[in-house]
N, C-alpha and C positions, 0 to 999 in steps of 0.2 A: 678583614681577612681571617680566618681560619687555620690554626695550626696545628697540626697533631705531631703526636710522640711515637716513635716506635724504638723500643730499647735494645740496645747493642747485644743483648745477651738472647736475644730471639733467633739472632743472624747468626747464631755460634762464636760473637768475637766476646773477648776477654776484656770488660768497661774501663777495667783500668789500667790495661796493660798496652791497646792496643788504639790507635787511630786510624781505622782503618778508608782505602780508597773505596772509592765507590763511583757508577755513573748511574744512569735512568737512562731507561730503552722508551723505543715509542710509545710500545704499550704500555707505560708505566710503572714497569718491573723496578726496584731497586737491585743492581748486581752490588754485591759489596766483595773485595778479597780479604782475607786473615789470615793469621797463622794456619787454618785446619783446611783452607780452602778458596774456595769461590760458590758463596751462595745468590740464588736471584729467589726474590718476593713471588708469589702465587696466592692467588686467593683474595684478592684487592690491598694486598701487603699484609696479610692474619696469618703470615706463617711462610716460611722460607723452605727451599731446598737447595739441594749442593749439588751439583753436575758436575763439579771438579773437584778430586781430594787427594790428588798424587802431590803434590808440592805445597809450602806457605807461599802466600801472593805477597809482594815487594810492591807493585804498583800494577793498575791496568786503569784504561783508557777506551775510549768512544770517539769514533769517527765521526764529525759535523757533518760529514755529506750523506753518511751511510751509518745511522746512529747503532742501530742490530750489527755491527762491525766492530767487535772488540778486541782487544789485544791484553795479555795481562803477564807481566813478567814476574816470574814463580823463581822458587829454591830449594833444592833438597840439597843443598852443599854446594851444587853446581847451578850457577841461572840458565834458564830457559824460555822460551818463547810461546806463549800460548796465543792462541786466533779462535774468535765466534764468531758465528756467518749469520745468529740467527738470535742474538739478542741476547746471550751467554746460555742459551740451554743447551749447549756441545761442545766443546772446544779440543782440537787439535794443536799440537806441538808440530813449531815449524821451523825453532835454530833453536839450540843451546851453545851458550858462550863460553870462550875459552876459564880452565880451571885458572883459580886467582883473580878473574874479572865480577868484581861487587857491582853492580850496578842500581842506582835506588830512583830513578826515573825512567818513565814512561812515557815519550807522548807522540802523537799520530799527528802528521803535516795536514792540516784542515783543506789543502788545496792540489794535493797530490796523494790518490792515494796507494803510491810506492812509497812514498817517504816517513820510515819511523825512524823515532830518535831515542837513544837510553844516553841517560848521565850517567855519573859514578866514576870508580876507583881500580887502578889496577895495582893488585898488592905487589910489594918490594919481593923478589926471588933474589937468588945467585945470577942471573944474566941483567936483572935489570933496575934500578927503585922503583918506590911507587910513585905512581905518576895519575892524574886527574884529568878528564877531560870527558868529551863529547862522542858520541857513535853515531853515525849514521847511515841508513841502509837506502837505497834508492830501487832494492827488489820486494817491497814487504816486508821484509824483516829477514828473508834468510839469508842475507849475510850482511856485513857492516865494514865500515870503514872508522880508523880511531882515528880523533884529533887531539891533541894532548895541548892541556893549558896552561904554562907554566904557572908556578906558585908562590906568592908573594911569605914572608916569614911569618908561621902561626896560619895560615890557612890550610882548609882539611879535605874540603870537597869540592864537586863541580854540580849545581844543581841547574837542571833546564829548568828554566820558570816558565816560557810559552813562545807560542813558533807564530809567527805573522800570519793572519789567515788567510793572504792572497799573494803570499811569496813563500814555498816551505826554505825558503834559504835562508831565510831572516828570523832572526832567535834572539834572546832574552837569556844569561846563564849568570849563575851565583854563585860566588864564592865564600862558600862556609866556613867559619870560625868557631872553636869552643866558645861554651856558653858564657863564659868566664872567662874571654880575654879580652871584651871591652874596646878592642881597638873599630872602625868603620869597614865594614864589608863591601867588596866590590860588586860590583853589575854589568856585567859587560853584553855588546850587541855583536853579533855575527851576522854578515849580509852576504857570504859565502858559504854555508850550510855549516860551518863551525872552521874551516880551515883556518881562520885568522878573527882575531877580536879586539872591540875596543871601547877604553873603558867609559861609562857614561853616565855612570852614578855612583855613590859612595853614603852609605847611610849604616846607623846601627838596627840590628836585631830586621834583616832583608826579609819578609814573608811571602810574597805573593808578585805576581806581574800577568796580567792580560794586554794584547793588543786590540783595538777597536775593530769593525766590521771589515773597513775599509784596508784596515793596514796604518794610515795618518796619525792615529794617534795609539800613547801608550801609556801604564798606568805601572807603576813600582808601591807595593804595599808594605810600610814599612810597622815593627814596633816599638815600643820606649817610645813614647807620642813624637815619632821624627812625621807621621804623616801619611797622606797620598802623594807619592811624587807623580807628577802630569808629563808629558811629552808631546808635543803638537808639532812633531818633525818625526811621525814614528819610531820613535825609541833612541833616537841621538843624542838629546839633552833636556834633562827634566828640572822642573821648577815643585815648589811645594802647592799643592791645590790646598787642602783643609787639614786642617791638623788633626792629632790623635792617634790611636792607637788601633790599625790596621790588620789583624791575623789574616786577613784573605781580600781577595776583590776577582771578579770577574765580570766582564762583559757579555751581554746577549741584546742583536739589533744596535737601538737604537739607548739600550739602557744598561747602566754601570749600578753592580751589586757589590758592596763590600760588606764584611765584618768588622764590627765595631765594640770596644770592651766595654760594654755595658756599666762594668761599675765606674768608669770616668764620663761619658757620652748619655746614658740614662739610655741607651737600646742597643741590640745585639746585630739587628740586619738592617742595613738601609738600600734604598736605589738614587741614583740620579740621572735626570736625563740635559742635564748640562756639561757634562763630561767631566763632573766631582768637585764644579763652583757648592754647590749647593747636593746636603746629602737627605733625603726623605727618609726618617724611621718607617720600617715595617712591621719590626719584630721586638715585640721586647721580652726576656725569658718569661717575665710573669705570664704571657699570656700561652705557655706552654703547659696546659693541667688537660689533656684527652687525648686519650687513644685513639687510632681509628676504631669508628664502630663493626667490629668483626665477632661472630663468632664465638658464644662459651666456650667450644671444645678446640678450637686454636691456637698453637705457638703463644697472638701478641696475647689475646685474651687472660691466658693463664701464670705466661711467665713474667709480660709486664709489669702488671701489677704488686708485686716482690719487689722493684724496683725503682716505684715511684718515689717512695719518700727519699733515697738518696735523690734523686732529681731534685726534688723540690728542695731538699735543703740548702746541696749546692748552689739553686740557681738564687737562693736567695727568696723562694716564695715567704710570706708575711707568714707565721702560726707556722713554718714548720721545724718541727725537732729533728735535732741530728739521730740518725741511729748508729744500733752498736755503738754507743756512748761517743758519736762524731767520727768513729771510722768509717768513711762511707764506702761503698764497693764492695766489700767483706762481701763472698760467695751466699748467692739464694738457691736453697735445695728446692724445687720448685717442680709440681708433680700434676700432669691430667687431672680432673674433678673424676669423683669417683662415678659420674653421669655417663663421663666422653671415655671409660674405660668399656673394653668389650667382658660381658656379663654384669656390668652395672646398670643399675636404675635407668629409665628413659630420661634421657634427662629434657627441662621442663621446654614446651613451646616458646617460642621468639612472642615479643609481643607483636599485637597487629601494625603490620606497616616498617617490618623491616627487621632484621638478624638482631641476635643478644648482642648487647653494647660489651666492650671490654673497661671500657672506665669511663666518665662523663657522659654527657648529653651527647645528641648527635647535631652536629654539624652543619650548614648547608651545602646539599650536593654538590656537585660538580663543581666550576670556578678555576681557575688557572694554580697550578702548581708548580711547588719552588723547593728543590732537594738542597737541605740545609745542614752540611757539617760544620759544626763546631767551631771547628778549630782550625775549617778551611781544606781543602781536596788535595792531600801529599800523603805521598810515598813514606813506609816505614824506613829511617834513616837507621843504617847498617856499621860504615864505617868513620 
């Protein structure tokens, strides 16, 4: 397999401040949101643009059935509702939520598509406390109905983790804890669109949960090596599958993706097609050293490379030195080639059989492609 790099600071986000969401359209756009926007990929991903820069993006999502179908929930003080019909090159505002409603999830009913859902927080006023729970809209999003979850001592938020994909009634929500309070987080199931919940797992440091194609099975990603927890009654009662240490997991067909901490595991991405008996390494960071092949006068071309060697020392590559004497991240001033500037030099011919490389060899073509964050597909956490 083949992995390439594309660095966070091409998209407009901030490497170190920010984790930003993102999905993949059919054509193979990356949309990502951040603080400054909503940028999508152009140009075989050698350089980005932004169709949206009225609000910071909190979370946005892609519809299974209708992938060019995005939604992306924004903030200028007040949340809001964005919609794209066309893969995120447009998007329209379609509700904004009441003042004092934080909300830090996103996600689209894979099986209805009138059904969105936002998690989050409704802060304490004079009429009422704050209270946590579930939204749910059954028009598209322009208007919503709150379900409120009470709160056990020391819990902070409500996080949707994922919606059934052939019941939107049936969900997956989390109940967040400071990082530092050590006690076991809740996981509760809703099989009435959130109206009522009940509890079905309980583990430290809760990251991730997918449902299987079918709905029958379900997957809880935990960290602090508590594991994969497994479910073979769609989400009613989970047992441990493999141990370790889990930032993410998700499901597509017939195959289970999780995130794996590398420095315990010896790799970053695995699949399995047993339902997580058994986990297949894919990805180990070492093998993360290229660019896509794009383009001299390009975005990744130019500003990537400023940003390599924090990559590589991070992920732990063999021979690499820290810079900025180990602060990594520390701002790259990063400027066009004096070539790609208008009034500059021609700049030089591609060699024969293909566009300037931005860094490494080139690749082999085409082959199936896998959009890999990090640190796993979540919403900037707010309250």
């Amino acid at each position: 397999d083949d992995w390439r790099w594309v660095c966070a600071a091409a998209m407009g986000t901030l490497p170190t401040r920010e984790d930003p969401p993102l999905a993949l359209t059919p054509d193979g756009a990356i949309v990502v949101g951040n603080i400054a926007g909503i940028w999508r990929s152009q140009g075989g991903r050698c350089g980005f643009e932004r169709p949206y820069d009225a609000a910071s993006v909190i979370d946005l999502d892609a519809r299974p059935s209708a992938p060019d179908e995005l939604y992306a929930l924004v903030s200028d003080g007040v949340d809001h509702l964005e919609r794209s019909e066309d893969g995120g090159r447009t998007w329209a505002r379609i509700a904004t939520r009441p003042e004092g409603t934080v909300m830090e999830r996103l996600r689209l009913a894979p099986s209805d598509p009138e059904v969105v859902y936002l998690s989050g927080v409704r802060l304490a006023d004079a009429s009422a406390p704050r209270a946590v729970g579930v939204h749910r809209s059954g028009d598209g999003g322009r208007s919503f109905t709150a379900w409120e979850i009470p709160l056990l001592e020391g819990e902070r938020n409500a996080r949707l983790l994922a919606i059934d994909p052939t019941d939107a009634d049936r969900l997956l929500v989390h109940l967040t804890r400071r990082a530092v309070d050590g006690r076991p987080e809740r996981v509760l199931l809703s099989e009435d669109g959130g109206r009522s919940f009940a509890l079905v797992l309980e583990g430290l440091a809760v990251a991730d949960a997918a449902f299987s194609a079918d709905g029958a099975r379900a997957w809880v990603a935990l960290r602090a090596s508590e594991g994969l927890q497994r479910s073979d009654d769609g989400g009613r009662g989970f047992s441990l599958a493999p141990e370790g240490d889990f930032p993410c997991v998700t499901a597509s067909g017939d195959t289970l993706w999780v995130c794996v901490d590398e420095t315990r595991d010896g790799y970053a991405v695995g699949r399995s097609t047993d339902g997580g008996d058994t986990v297949t390494p894919v990805l180990r960071f070492d093998d993360v050293r290229r660019l896509p092949d794009c383009p001299m006068c390009s975005e990744v071309a130019y500003v990537c490379p400023a940003w390599y060697p924090d990559l590589a020392f991070d992920l732990g590559h063999e021979g690499a030195e820290a810079p900025d004497g180990g602060v990594t991240g520390a701002p790259r001033e990063v400027s066009p080639p004096a070539a790609c500037v208008d009034g500059g030099p021609e700049p030089p011919a591609p060699p024969e059989g293909g566009g300037g490389r931005a860094a490494g060899g080139a690749g082999p073509p085409g082959g199936a492609r896998l959009l890999l964050s990090a640190a796993g597909r979540r919403s900037r956490r707010r309250a």
